[in-house]
N, C-alpha and C positions, 0 to 999 in steps of 0.2 A: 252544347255549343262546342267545336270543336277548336282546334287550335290556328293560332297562324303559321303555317307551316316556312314562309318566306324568315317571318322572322324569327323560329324557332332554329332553322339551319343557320340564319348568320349567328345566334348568339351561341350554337355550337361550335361551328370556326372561328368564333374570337377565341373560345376557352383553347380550343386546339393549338393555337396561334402563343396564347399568353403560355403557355408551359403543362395545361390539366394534365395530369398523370393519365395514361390511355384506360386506367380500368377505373379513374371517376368521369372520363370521356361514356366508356361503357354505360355506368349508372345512368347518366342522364338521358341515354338511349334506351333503358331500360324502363325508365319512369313512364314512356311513353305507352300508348294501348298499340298494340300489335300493327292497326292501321294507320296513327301516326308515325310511328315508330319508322315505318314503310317508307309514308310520302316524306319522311325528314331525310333519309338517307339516301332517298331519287335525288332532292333536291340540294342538297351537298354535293352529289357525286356532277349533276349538273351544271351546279356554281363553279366547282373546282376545273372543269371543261371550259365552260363555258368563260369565264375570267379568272383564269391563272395568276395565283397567287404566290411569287417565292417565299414567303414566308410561313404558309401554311405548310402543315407536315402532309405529307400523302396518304390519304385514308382510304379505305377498302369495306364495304358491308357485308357482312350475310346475306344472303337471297331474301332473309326475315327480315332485315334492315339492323341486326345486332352487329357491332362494331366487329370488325373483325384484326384489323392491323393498322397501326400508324409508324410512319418513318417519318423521324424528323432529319434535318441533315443541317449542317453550322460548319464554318469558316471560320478558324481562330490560327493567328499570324503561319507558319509553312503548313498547316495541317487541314486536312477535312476528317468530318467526325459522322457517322451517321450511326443513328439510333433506331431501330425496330423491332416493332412489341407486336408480338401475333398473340387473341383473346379467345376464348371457347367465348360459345353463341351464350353462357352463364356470365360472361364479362371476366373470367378468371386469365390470367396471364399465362399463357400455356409456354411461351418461347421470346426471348430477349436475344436480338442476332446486333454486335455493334464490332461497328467497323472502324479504323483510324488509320489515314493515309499520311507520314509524312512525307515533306524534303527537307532537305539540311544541304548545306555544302559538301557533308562528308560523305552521308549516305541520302539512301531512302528507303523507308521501313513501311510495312502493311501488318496492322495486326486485327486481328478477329476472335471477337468471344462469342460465343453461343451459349446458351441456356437454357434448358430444357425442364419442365415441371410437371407437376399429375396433377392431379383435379384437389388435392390436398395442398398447392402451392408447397411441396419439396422437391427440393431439386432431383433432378434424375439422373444428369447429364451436363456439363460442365466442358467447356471445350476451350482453349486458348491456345492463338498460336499468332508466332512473330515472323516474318519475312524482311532480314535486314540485307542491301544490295549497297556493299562499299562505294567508293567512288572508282576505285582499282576493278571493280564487276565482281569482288569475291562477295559470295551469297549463305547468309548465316539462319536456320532453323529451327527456331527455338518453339518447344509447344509442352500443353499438360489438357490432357483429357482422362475426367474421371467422368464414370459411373455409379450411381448409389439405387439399390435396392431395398425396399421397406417392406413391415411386416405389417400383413394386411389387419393384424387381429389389434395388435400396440402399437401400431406407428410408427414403430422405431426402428432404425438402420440395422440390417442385416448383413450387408457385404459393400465394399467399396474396392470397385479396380480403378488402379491409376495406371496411364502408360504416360510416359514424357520425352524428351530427348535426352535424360541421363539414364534412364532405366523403365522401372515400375515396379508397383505394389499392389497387393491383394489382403485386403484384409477383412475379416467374417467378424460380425458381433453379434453378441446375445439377442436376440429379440426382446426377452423378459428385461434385463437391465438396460440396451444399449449400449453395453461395457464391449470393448473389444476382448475379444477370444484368440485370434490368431494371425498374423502378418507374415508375410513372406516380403521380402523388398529385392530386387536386382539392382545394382548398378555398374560401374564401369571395376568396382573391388574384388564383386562377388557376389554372392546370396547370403539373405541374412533370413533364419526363421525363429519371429519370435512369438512366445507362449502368455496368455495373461490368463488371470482370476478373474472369470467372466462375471464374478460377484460384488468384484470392488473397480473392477480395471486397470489393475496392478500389473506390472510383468513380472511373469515368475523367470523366464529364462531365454535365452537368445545362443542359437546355433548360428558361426560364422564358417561361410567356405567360401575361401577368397583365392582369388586367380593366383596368385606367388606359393600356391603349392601348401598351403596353412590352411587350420582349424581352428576354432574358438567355441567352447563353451562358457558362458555366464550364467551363475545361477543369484537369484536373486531370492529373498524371504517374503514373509505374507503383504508385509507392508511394502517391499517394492525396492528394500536395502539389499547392496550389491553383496553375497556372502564371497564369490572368489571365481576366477577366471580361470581356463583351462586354455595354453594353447600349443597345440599341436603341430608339431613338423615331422620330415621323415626321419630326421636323428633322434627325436626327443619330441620331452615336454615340459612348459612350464606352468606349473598351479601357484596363483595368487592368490592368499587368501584376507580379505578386506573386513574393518571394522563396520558392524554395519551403522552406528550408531557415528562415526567421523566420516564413512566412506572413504581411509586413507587403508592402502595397504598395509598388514602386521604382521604377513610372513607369506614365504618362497621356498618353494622345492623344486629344483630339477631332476629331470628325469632322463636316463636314456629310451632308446628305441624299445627297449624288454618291459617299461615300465616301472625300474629299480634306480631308488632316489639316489644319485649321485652326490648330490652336496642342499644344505637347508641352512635358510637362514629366519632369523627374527626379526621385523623391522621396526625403531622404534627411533624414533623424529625423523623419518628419514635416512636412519641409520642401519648398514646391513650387519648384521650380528650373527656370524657363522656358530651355528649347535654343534 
């Protein structure tokens, strides 16, 4: 005996209605045998035509009748919100696209995340960005889009690019632990390139080349304690060298241009103690 199909599509638009998460919308789509499954999703996309519902979220099938996307959309005091979940014909969440409109007296803002996933439910892709428009019409751009790649064999993250509106980063990790290996970062300072123990995920050491014409070396020990700082200009240098155990400085040498320590000192509470 088969099913009542009238009533199986309204008790699927109540759940859509009361809040069901779209991938246990999914399930219940899925529970069905391929030709109910069919006639439930005719007869939804029917109802929804046919008596327009603002409360219902917008829904989309497969050609199989497997759920394919719901947008919901809500009204909370200056704002509009919409929400959108696109499914593989598996019920898995492939993409999350959400919107928020405000107004304000001072401004109005639009902002947008996107979500991208693989059939593992990890992210892949990550997208945020803000569009603020003053009352004065000046227009401000705030965003962050990363990417993450995995390792087919361990599962586990291999590389992550970030670009944003203050810079970006790139950084590679081990596939075997997961541990980060290596990061480059830009910002409005400089480039930073730092080094990790891909076996604990420690930083061993970070290269600084910053726009004001300067270098930095940081060298760090197995456990991730700072041993001492190099930094470079065109006159000179200064080496700090750090307790690793309080991480305060316990002594300085300057350097001229040749490399040859011009004056050393000992630092002890704070205190500069010329050798």
């Amino acid at each position: 005996m088969g099913i009542d199909v009238v009533a199986t599509a309204k008790e699927f638009q109540k759940h859509a209605e009361s809040g069901y998460l779209p991938e246990n919308l999914a399930k219940e789509m899925q529970n069905l045998s391929p030709a109910d499954r069919l006639a439930v999703a005719k007869q939804v996309a029917w109802d929804m035509q046919q008596k327009p519902n603002a409360n219902l979220p917008k829904i989309e099938f497969y050609d199989s009748g497997d759920l394919k996307s719901v947008e919901k959309t809500t009204k909370s005091g200056n704002g509009e919100f919409v929400d959108h979940t696109v499914l593989d014909k598996q019920g898995r969440t492939r993409m999350e696209v959400k919107t928020a409109n405000m107004k304000e007296s001072y401004e109005t803002s639009t902002n947008i995340e996107i979500k991208e996933k693989d059939e593992n439910g990890k992210v892949t892709h990550n997208f945020d960005q803000t569009v603020r428009v003053g009352k004065s019409g000046d227009v401000t751009v705030t965003y962050d889009d990363d990417k993450y790649t995995y390792d087919k064999t361990t599962g586990k993250r291999v590389s992550h690019v970030e670009k944003t509106s203050w810079g970006s980063r790139n950084i590679d990790f081990d596939p075997k632990t997961g541990h980060e290996k290596s990061a480059v970062e830009t910002n409005a300072k400089g480039t930073v390139q730092r080094t990790y123990d891909s076996s604990t995920g420690k930083i061993r050491q970070e290269e600084f080349v910053n726009n004001n014409n300067t270098t930095e070396t940081v060298k760090y020990n197995s456990n991730g304690d700072k041993l001492n700082s190099e930094v470079r200009t065109p006159n000179g240098s200064r080496l700090t060298t750090f307790s690793p155990s309080s991480g305060k400085p316990v002594h300085l040498e300057m350097r001229n241009k040749k490399g040859e320590v011009e004056s050393s000192f000992d630092i002890v509470d704070g205190k500069y103690i010329k050798k």
